[in-house]
C-alpha positions in Angstrom: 9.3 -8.2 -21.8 6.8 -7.7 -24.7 4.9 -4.0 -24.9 1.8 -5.0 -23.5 3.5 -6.3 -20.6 5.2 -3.6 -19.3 5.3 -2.3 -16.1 2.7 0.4 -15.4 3.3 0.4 -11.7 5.8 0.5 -9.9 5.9 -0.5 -6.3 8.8 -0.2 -3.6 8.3 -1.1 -0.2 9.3 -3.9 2.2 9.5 -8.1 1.9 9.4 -10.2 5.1 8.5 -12.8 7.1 6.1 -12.5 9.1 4.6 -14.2 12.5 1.3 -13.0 13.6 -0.9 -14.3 16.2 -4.6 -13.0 16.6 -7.0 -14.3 19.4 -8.8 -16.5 16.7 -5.3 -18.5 15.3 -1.4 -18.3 14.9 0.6 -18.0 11.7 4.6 -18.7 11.7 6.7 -17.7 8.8 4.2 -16.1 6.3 4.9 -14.2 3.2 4.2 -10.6 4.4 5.8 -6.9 4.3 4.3 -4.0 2.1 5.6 -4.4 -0.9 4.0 -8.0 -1.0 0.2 -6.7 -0.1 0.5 -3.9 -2.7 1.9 -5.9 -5.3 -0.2 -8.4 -5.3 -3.4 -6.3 -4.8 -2.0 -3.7 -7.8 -2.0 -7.0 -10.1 -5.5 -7.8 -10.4 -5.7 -4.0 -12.6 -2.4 -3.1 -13.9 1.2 -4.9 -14.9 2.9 -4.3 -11.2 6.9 -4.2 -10.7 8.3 -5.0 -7.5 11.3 -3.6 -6.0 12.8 -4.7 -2.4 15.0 -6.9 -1.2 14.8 -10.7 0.6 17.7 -13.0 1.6 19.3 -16.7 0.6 16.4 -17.8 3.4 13.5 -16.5 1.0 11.6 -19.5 0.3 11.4 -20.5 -3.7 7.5 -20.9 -3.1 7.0 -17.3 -2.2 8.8 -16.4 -5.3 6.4 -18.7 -7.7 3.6 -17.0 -5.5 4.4 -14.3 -7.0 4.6 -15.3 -10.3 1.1 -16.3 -9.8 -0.2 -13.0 -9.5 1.9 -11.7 -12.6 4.1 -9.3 -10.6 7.3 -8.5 -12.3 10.2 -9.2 -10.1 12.9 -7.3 -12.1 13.4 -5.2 -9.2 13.4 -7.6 -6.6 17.1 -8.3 -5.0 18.0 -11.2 -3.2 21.2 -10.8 -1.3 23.1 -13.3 1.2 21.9 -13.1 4.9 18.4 -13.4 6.3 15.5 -11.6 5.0 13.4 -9.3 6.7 11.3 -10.6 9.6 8.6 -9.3 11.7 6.2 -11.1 14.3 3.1 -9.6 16.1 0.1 -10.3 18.1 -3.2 -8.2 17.5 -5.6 -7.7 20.9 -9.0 -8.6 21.1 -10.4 -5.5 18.9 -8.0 -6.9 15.5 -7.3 -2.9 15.5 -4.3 -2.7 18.3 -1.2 -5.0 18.0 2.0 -5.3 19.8 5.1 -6.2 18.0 7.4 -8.6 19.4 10.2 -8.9 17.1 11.7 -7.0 14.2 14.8 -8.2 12.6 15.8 -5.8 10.1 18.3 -8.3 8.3 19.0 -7.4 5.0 16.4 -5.0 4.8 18.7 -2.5 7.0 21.1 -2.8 3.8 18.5 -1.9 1.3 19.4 0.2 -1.6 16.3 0.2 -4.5 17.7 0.3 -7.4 15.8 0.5 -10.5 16.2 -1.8 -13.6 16.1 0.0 -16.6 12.5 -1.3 -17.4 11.0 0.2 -14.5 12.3 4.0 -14.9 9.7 4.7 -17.4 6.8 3.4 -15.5 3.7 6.4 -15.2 2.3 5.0 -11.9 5.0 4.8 -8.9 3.9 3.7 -5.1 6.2 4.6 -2.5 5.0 2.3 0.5 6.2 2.7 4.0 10.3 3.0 3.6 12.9 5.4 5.2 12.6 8.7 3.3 16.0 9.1 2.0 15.3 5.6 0.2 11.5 7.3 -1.2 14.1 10.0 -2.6 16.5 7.4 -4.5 13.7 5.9 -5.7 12.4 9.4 -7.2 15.6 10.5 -8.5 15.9 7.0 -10.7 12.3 7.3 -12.1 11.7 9.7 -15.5 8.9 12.0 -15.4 6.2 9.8 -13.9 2.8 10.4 -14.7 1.6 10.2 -10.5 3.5 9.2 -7.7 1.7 8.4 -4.1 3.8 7.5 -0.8 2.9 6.5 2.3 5.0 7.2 5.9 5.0 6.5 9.5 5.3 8.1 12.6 9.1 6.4 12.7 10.0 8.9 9.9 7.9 11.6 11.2 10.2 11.6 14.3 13.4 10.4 13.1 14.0 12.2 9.7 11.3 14.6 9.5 12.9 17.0 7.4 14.0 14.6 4.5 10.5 13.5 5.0 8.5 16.9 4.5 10.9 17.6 1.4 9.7 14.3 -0.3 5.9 14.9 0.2 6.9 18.1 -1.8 7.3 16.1 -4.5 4.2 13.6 -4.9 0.7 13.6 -6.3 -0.8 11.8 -2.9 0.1 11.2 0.2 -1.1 8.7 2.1 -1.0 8.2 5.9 -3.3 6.7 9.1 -5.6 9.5 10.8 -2.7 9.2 14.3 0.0 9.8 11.8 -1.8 13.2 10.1 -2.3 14.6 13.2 1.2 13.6 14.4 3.1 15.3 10.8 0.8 18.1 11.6 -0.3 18.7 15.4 -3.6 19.2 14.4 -6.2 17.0 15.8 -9.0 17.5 13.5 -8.8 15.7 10.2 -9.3 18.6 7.8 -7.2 21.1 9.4 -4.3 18.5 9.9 -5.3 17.7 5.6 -5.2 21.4 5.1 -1.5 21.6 6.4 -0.5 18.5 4.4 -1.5 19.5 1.3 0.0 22.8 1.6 3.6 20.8 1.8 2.9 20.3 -1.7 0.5 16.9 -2.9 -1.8 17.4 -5.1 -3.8 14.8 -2.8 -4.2 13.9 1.1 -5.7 10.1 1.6 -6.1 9.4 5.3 -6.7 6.2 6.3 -9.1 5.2 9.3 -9.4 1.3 8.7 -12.5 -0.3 9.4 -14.3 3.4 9.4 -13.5 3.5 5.5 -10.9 6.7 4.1 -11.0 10.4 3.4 -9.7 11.6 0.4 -8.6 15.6 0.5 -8.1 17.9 -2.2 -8.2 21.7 -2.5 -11.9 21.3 -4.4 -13.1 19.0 -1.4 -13.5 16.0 0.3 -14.5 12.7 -0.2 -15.4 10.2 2.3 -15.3 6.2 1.5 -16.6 3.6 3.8 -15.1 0.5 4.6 -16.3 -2.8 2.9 -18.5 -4.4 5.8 -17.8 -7.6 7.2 -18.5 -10.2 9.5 -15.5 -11.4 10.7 -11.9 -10.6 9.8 -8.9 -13.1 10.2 -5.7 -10.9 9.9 -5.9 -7.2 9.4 -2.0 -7.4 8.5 -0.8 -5.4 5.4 -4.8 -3.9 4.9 -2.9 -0.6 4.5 -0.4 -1.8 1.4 -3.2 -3.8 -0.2 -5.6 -0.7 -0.3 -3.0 1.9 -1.4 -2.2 -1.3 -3.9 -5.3 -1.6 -5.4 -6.0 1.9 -5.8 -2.8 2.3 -7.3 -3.5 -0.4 -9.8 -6.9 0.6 -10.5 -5.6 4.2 -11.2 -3.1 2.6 -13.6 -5.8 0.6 -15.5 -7.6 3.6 -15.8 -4.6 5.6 -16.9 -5.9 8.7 -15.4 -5.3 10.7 -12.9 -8.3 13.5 -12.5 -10.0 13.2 -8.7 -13.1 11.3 -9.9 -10.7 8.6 -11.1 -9.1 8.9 -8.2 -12.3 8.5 -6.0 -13.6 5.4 -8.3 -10.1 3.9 -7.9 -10.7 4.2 -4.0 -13.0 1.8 -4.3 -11.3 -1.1 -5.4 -8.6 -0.5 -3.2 -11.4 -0.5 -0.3 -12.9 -3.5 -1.9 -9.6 -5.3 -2.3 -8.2 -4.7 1.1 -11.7 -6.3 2.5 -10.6 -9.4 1.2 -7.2 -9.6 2.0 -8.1 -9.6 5.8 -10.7 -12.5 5.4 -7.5 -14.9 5.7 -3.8 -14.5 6.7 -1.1 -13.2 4.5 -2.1 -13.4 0.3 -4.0 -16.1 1.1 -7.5 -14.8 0.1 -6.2 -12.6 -2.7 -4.5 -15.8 -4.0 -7.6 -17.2 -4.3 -10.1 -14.7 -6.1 -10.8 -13.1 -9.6 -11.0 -10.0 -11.0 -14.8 -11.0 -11.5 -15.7 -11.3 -7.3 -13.6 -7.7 -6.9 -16.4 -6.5 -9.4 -19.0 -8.0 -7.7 -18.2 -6.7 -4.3 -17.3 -3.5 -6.0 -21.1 -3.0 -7.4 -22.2 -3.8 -4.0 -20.1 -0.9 -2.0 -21.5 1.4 -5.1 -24.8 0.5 -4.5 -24.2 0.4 -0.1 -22.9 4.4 -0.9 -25.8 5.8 -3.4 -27.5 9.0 -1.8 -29.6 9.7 -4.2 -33.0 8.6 -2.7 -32.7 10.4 0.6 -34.7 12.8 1.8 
């Protein structure tokens, strides 16, 4: 791999197969799981390596996807057996969903291992994996410049402890506004930040979906609304592509100070708006780095202050 193509970022998380019915259309056996959204959303700002694990099932065309989006797949595995598959079905609101199946597959097997290439990346993203497998990852990587993770309330109840002693060792955690209060049993957002960052981040992002994102630090707080729309198609993986993007916009930027962090934010917001506009990569497949800046400009203008009285 030549040096201006190496990996900046580093991204482990999940592949799958997804099913996902919402009361405006159905999708069967879409490209989906977190590792896909963040990848793909990381590569519009920064050279992005994947590492997770599919099956002899995986289809060839999700793999030239992909390639498409320039994501490295040194660190993806493909194993015999059946990859990971998950199908839903999101209510009326697009906010609640009920799963209906989860087939672990070779996912439940999943060891990430690190090719050598990817040790040495600054920029790691832990997405939504068991702890003890966050861990591995860290012990493989050498002396990366920031590391974020994101968890659920799965780990929160069923490994807690490995859990609390890995958020002692990122720069930003990242977690939905039920799962902070959950980690914590605080109900208020700031207190329940408060407590997080005292386990050891240097950062607390909360997510809150369509209300936008909070960003906690101990010099303050920063609040980022949600890009507005008019209608959303599939809110699958909006999570994965927003911690994505702000991961890869932190990369391109290649630092790590809170403004960065805060103008990185915004094309992670901005990102993730477009990724629900259609199902799966679909809409991210199809726009430039150009449109981002262009919806970017508008958020920055939708959030200026200045003029009020």
């Amino acid at each position: 791999m030549p040096e201006s193509q190496q990996v900046k970022l580093v991204v482990v998380g999940s592949v799958g197969i997804d099913t996902i019915e919402t009361p405006f259309a159905k999708r069967e056996r879409i490209l989906g799981g977190s590792a896909s959204y963040a990848c793909a959303a990381a590569s519009f700002y920064a050279p992005v390596g994947m590492v997770g694990v599919v099956g002899s099932d995986f289809p060839k065309a999700y793999d030239d996807l992909y390639r498409t989006f320039g994501i490295n797949l040194d660190g993806l595995q493909s194993v015999e057996g059946e990859t990971f598959f998950w199908s839903g079905r999101y209510l009326t609101n697009m906010d609640d969903r009920e799963t209906l199946v989860t087939e672990l597959n070779v996912f439940a097997q999943f060891n990430p291992n690190l090719p050598p290439s990817y040790r040495k990346a600054p920029y790691v993203f832990l997405a939504n994996i068991g702890p003890e497998l966050q861990q591995h990852v860290l012990d493989q990587v050498e002396g990366p410049k920031f590391v974020a993770m994101d968890t659920m309330d799965l780990w929160i109840n069923t490994q807690r402890d490995t859990l609390l002693h890995v958020i002692g060792q990122v720069d930003l955690l990242t977690l939905n506004e039920s799962e902070a209060r959950h980690l914590t049993g605080e109900h208020f957002l700031p207190k329940a930040a408060k407590r997080l960052l005292e386990l050891g981040p240097r950062f607390v992002l909360i997510k809150k979906g369509e209300h936008g994102s909070m960003l906690f630090s101990q010099d303050g707080i920063f609040i980022l609304p949600a890009f507005p729309l008019n209608e959303v198609q599939d809110p699958t993986g909006a999570g994965d592509v927003f911690a994505g993007g702000m991961m890869g916009a932190l990369a391109g930027y290649d630092n790590t100070d809170e403004d960065t962090i805060r103008a990185a934010m915004i094309y992670g917001s901005v990102t993730a708006s477009f990724a629900v506009e259609a199902f799966s990569l679909d809409k991210l497949g199809g726009i430039s780095r150009e449109v981002i800046e262009e919806r970017a400009t508008a958020l920055r203008s939708m959030m200026r202050a200045s003029d009020l009285r």
